[in-house]
C-alpha positions in Angstrom: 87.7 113.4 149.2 84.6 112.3 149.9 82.3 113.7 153.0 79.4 111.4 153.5 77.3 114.0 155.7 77.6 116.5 152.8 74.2 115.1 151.2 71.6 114.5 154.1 70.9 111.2 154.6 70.0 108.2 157.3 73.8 108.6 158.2 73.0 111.8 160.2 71.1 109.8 162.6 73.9 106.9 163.4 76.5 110.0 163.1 74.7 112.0 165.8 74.3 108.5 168.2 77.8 108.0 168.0 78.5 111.5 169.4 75.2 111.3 171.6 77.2 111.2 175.5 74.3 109.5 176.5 74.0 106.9 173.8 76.9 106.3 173.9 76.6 104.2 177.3 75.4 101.6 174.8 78.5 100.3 173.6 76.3 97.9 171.5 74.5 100.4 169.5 77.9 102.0 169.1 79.2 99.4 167.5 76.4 98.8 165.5 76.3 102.3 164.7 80.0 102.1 163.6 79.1 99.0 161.0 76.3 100.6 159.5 78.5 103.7 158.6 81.3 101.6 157.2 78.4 100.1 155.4 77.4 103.4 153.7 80.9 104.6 152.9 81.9 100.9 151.2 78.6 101.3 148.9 80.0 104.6 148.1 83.7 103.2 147.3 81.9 100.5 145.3 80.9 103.3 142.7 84.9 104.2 141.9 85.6 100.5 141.4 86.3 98.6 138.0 83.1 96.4 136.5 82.3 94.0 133.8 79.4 92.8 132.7 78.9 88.7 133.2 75.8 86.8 132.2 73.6 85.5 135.3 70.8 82.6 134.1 67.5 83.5 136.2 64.9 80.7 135.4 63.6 82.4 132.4 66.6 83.3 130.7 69.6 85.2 131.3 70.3 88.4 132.9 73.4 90.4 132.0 75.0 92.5 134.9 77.9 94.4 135.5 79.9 93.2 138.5 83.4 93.5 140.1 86.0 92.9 138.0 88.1 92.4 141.7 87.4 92.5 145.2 89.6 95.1 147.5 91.8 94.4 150.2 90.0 95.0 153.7 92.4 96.6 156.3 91.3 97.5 159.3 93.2 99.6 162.6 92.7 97.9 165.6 91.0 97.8 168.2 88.1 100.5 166.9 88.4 99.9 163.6 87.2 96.3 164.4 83.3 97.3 164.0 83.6 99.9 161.1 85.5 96.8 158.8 82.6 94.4 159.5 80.1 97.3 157.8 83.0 97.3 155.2 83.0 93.2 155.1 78.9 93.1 155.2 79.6 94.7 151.3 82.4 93.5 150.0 81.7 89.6 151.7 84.6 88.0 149.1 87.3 90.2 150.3 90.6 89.2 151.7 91.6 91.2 154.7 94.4 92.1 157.0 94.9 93.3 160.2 97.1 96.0 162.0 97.1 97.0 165.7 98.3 100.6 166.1 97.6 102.6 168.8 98.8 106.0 170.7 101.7 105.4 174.1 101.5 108.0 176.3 104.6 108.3 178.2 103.3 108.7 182.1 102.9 112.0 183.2 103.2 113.3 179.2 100.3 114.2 177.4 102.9 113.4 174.2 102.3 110.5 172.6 104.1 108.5 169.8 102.1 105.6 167.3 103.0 102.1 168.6 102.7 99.2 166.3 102.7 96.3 167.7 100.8 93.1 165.0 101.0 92.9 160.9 99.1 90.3 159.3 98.0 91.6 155.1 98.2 88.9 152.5 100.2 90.3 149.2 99.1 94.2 148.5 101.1 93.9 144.7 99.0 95.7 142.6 95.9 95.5 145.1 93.0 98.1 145.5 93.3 98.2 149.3 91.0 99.7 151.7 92.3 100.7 155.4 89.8 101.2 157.6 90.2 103.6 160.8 87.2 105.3 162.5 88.9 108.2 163.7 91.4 110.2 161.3 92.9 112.9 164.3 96.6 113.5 163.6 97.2 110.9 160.7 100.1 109.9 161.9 99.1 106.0 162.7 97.8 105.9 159.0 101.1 107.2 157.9 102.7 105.0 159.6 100.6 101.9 158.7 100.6 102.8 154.9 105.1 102.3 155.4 104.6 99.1 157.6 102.0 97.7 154.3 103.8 98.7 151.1 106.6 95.6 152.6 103.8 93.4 151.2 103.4 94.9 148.2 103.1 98.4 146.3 99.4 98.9 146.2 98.0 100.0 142.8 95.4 102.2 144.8 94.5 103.0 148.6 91.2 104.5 149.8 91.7 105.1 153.4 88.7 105.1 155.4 87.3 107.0 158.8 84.0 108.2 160.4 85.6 111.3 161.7 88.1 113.0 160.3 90.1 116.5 161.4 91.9 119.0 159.2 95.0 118.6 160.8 95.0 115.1 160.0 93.7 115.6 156.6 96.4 118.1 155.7 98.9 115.9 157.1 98.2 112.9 154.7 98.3 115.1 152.0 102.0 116.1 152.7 103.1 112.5 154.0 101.8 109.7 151.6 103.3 109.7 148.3 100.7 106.7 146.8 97.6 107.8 144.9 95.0 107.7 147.3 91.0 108.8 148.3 89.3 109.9 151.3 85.7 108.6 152.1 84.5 110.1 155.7 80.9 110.5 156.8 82.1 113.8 158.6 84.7 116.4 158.8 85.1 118.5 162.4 86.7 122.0 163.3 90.0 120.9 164.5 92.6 119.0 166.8 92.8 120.2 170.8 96.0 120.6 172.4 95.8 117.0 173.1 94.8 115.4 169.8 91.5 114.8 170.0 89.6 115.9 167.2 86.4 118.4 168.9 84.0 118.2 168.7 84.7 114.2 167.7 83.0 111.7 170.2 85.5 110.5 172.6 87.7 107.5 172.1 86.4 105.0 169.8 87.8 102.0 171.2 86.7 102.8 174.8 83.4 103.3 173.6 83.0 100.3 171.6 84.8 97.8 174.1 85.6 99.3 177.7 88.4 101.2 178.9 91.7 99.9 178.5 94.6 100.1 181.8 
C-alpha cells in the first residue's frame, strides 16, 4: 500500500482544503482539489508500470526514452469519483476508461445501508492493468462489489484501486474479500469508521461536496 501523505509534500495542502469545513463551501476548489490528488497518486502508479525505450527524433538528432509499454484502464465510481479520474486522465491522456455508478441506499428510517449498482460501461479488462478510481475507501464494500460486476469483462492481469481517503476497516476488508493481485495508492489513511460508516475524521460526503446534495 501506498500512503501519499507519508512523505510531506504539496499534497498536504489540497488534503487539508478538502477537509477544511469552510473550504469546502467552494465546491469548485473541491473538485479541483480532488483532480490534483488523482494527479499525484497516477504519477506515483506510473513508477510500478512496464516501460521500453523507443527512439524520439528532436531536430538535432534522436533522443532515446523509455515510455509505456501500455496504457491502463481508467475506472472511475460515480458520482465523486468523477473529479479524482480526470487528475487520473490529465496523466494517463491515451487511456481507455469505464464507468460504474455505485452508491450507498439507505432504507428510510435505517441508518443500514446496502451498495446499489445501478450503470456498467468498461471496454474488455482481459489481461488489462486497470485502475478504479474512488475518492473515499469507508467500508470497501462498493469496491468489492464493483471488482465482481468488472471481472464479467474480463480477468484483469492487475488492479490498483485508488482513493483520497481511506479507513482501516475498509482496508482490512479488501484484504479478506478480493482474491486478484492488487495495490493500494491513498494520499491518507484516518482512525477509523463511526457507527454509521463514515470514515472520521474523513471530510464529509464527497459527492455532496463536489456537486450538491442529492434528494
Amino acid at each position: 500500500m501506498f500512503v501519499l501523505n507519508k512523505t510531506n509534500s504539496i499534497a498536504n495542502h489540497f488534503l487539508a482544503e478538502i477537509r477544511d469545513q469552510h473550504i469546502q463551501k467552494d465546491s469548485m476548489r473541491f473538485r479541483k482539489n480532488l483532480e490534483r490528488l488523482g494527479g499525484l497518486l497516477a504519477y506515483e502508479i506510473s513508477k510500478s508500470l512496464s516501460y521500453q525505450p523507443q527512439p524520439v527524433t528532436t531536430p538535432l538528432g534522436i533522443s532515446h526514452v523509455n515510455l509505456l509499454e501500455n496504457q491502463p484502464v481508467l475506472i472511475p465510481i460515480m458520482r465523486a469519483g468523477i473529479p479524482f479520474y480526470l487528475g487520473v486522465l490529465n496523466y494517463f491522456d491515451g487511456a481507455v476508461s469505464g464507468f460504474i455508478g455505485a452508491y450507498r441506499h439507505h432504507a428510510i428510517g435505517n441508518d443500514d445501508f446496502e451498495i446499489q449498482m445501478d450503470y456498467v460501461a468498461t471496454p474488455s479488462l482481459k489481461d488489462r492493468r486497470v485502475i478504479l478510481i474512488d475518492p473515499m475507501l469507508a467500508t470497501g464494500k462498493s469496491i468489492v462489489k464493483t471488482l465482481k460486476a468488472l471481472r464479467k469483462n474480463g480477468e484483469p492481469q492487475h488492479i490498483d484501486i485508488m482513493c483520497v481517503i481511506a479507513a482501516p476497516e475498509g482496508i482490512d476488508f479488501l484484504h479478506e474479500h478480493i482474491d486478484l493481485k492488487f495495490n493500494l495508492w491513498v494520499a491518507a489513511v484516518d482512525e477509523k469508521l463511526n457507527d454509521r460508516a463514515y470514515i472520521i475524521p474523513g471530510l464529509g460526503d464527497a459527492g455532496d461536496l463536489a456537486y450538491g446534495h442529492k434528494s
